[in-house]
N, C-alpha and C positions, 0 to 999 in steps of 0.2 A: 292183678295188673294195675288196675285202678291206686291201687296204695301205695303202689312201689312208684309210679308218676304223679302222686299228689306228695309224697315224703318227699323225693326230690327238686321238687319245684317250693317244698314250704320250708324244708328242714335247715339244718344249719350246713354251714357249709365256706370252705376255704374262699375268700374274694380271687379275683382274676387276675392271675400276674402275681399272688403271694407265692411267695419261695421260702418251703417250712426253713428256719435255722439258720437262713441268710442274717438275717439281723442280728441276732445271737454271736455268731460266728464276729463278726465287725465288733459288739461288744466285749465279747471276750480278748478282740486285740485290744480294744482302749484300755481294760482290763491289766492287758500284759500277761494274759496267760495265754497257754498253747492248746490245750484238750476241749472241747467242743463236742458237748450231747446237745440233744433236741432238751433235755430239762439238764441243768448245768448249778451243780455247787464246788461252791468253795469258801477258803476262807486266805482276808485279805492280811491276815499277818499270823503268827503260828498259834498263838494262846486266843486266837479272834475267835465272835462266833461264826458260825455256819450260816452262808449266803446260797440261798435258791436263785438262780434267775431262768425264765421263763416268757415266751414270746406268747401276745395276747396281741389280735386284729381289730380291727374298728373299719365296720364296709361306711361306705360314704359313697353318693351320687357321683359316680363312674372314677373314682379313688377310693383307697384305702391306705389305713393308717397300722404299720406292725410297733407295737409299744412290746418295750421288757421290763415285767415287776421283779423286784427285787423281796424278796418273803425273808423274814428273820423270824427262829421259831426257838421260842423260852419256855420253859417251864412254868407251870402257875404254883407259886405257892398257896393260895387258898383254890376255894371253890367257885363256880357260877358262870354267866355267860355273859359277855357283852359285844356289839360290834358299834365300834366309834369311826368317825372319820373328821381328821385335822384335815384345814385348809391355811393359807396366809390370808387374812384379811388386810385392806387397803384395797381404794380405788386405783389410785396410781401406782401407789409405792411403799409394797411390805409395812405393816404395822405390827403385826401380831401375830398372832395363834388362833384360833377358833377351834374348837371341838363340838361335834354334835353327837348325839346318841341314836344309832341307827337301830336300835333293841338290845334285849339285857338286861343284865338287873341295874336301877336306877345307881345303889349304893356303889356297887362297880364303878359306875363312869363316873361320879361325884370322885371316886377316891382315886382316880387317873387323871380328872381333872385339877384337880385342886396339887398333881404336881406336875403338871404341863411346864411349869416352868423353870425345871430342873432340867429341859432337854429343849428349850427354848433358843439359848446360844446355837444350838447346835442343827436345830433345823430352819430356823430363821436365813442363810444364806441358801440354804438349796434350792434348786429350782425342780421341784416336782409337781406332777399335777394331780397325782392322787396319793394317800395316806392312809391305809385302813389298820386299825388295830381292833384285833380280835380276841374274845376267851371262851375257849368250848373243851369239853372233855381232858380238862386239868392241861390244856396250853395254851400261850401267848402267840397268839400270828401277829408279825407285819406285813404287810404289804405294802411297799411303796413305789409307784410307776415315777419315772424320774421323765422328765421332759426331754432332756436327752437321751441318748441309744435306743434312738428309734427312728422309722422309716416313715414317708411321705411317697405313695405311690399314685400318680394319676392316670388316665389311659388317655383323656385329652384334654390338652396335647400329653403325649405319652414321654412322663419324665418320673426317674426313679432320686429320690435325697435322702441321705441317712446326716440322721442329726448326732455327733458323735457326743461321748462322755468326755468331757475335757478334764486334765488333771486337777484343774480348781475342786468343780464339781464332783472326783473322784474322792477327794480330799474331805469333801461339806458329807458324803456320802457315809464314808467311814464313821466319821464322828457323829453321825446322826444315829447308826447302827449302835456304836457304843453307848452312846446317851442312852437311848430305847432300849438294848439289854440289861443297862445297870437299873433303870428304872421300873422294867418289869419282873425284873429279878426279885425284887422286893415287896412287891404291890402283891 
């Protein structure tokens, strides 16, 4: 009795007011598609690759935040592990690229870094707030949470925002996916 009232008072657990697949569902319209699961792929033109997208929460002092990552998954042509994560550097106003190595093998990220700049056009306009690129058991993950297609929930005062995917940003999206498959394709 004890552990079954100390789990649910510690454990994880949905924030207050999230509505699984709401978000999703609104993304898949900016999207332009019609089918809607709780985990949702596709692919944005016929010969494209394969797009996961997936709703992840963030609780926050009486709000919460539903974000959708967008995963792209490539095959590794060699061996080993790495987990990296790009950010835009700039105080104000976009400069660059940044990479850091989050674990991995060193030689890995040296040799994804040194071609950052082959997919730099192309993610230089997007506005995302996270970037993860991964290698484990001979595949390539992306993960990218995009600042937009995603929700702002408070309780107070109690108001619901969904920040939509604009066609610009659909557009920066695509091209950053293509960029990231040609270049992991080869690495």
């Amino acid at each position: 009795m004890l552990a079954s009232w100390l789990e649910r008072l510690t454990g994880p657990r949905a924030p207050a007011g999230y509505r699984p697949g709401a978000t999703l569902q609104r993304v898949w319209r900016n999207l332009g598609l019609t089918d809607v699961q709780s985990v949702a792929a596709f692919t944005y033109r016929e010969d494209g690759p394969r797009i996961e997208v997936r709703e992840r929460t963030e609780s926050h002092l009486l709000m919460h935040l539903v974000m959708c990552e967008f995963i792209l998954r490539v095959p590794a042509v060699g061996q080993g592990t790495l987990q990296a994560e790009l950010h835009h550097t700039g105080a104000l106003r976009r400069t660059g690229l940044a990479c850091r190595r989050r674990g991995g093998d060193q030689g890995l990220f040296e040799a994804l870094e040194s071609r950052l700049e082959e997919v730099r056009a192309a993610l230089m306009p997007l506005d995302f707030k996270r970037l993860v690129i991964e290698c484990r058991d001979g595949q390539w993950q992306v993960t990218l949470e995009h600042m937009g297609a995603s929700e702002v929930v408070n309780r107070m005062p109690a108001f619901r925002r969904y920040i939509p995917l604009d066609i610009e940003q659909r557009k920066h999206l695509w091209r950053a996916f293509d960029a990231l498959e040609r270049l992991l394709r080869e690495l």
